[in-house]
N, C-alpha and C positions, 0 to 999 in steps of 0.2 A: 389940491388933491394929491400931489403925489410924494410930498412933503407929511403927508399927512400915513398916506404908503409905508415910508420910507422909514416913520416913526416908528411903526407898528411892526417893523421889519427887523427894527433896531430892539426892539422891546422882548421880539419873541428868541432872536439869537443871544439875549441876553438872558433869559429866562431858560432858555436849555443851555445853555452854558453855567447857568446857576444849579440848573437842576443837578447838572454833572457835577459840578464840585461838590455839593453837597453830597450825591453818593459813593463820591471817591473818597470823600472826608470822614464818612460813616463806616466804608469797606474799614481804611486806615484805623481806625479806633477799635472797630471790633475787631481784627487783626491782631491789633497793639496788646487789648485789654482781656484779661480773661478773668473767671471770677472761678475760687476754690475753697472748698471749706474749713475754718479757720478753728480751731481748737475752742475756744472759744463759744459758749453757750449763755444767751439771756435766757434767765429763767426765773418765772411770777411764783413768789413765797404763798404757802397758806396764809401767812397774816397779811396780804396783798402786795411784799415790799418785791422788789428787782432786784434778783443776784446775779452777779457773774460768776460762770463756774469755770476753770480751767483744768482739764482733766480730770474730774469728779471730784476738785476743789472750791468752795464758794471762795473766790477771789476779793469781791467786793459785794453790797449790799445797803441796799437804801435808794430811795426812791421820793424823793418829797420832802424826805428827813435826813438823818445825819449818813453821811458816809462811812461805813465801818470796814476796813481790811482784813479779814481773816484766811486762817485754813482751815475751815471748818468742813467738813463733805454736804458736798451740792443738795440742796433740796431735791426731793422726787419731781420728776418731771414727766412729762406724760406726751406733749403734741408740742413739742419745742426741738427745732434742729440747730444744727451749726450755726455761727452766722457768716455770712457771704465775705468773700477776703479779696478785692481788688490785685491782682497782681498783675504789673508792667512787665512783658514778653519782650515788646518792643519799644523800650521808651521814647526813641527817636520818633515813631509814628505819630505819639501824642500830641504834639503841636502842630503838625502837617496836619493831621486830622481838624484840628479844631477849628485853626487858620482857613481851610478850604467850606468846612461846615460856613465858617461865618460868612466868606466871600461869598458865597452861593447865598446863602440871605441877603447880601448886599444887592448882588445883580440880580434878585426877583422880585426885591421890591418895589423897583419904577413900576416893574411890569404891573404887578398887583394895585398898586394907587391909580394906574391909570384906567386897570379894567373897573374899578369902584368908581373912577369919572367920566367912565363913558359909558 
């Protein structure tokens, strides 16, 4: 019985200990990572193909078919924004982040196998 206590003792200090790393691991990243709009515009042709526009530039085009390079002006677009541009604030946080995300999975999953065998 107390063995058994003792287990479940061990199981749940490890599970808020997981829980913590994970949202120390989540602060870090979102912290680290911020997202800004990118010059850069995907944008569907009337004849259905994908352009890329860069500054009211079709940069590239084609979708399914050949890849064409031009500077031709961007097709009309209508309900198409920027696309989203990752940028690292604080690169160093990146791996502390990820690292702590993962550990925090590590020590919540005894816990979890054993609430699905008991």
């Amino acid at each position: 019985m107390s063995r058994k206590v003792n287990l479940k003792i061990v199981l749940a200090v490890a599970n808020l200990v997981g829980l913590s790393c994970g949202l120390v691991g989540g602060l870090l990243l979102v912290y680290a990572l911020t997202l800004k709009p990118s010059q850069f515009r995907l944008v569907e042709t009337s004849d259905g193909n994908m352009a890329l526009c860069l500054k009211d530039k079709r940069v590239a085009t084609g979708y399914g078919g050949p890849l064409g390079v031009t500077d031709e002006p961007c097709p009309e677009w209508q309900h198409t924004g920027p696309t989203a541009e990752v940028v690292t604030e604080k690169p160093a946080y990146v791996p502390w982040g990820v690292r702590l995300i993962i550990i925090g999975f590590v020590l919540q999953l005894p816990a979890a196998i054993a609430a699905l065998w008991s």
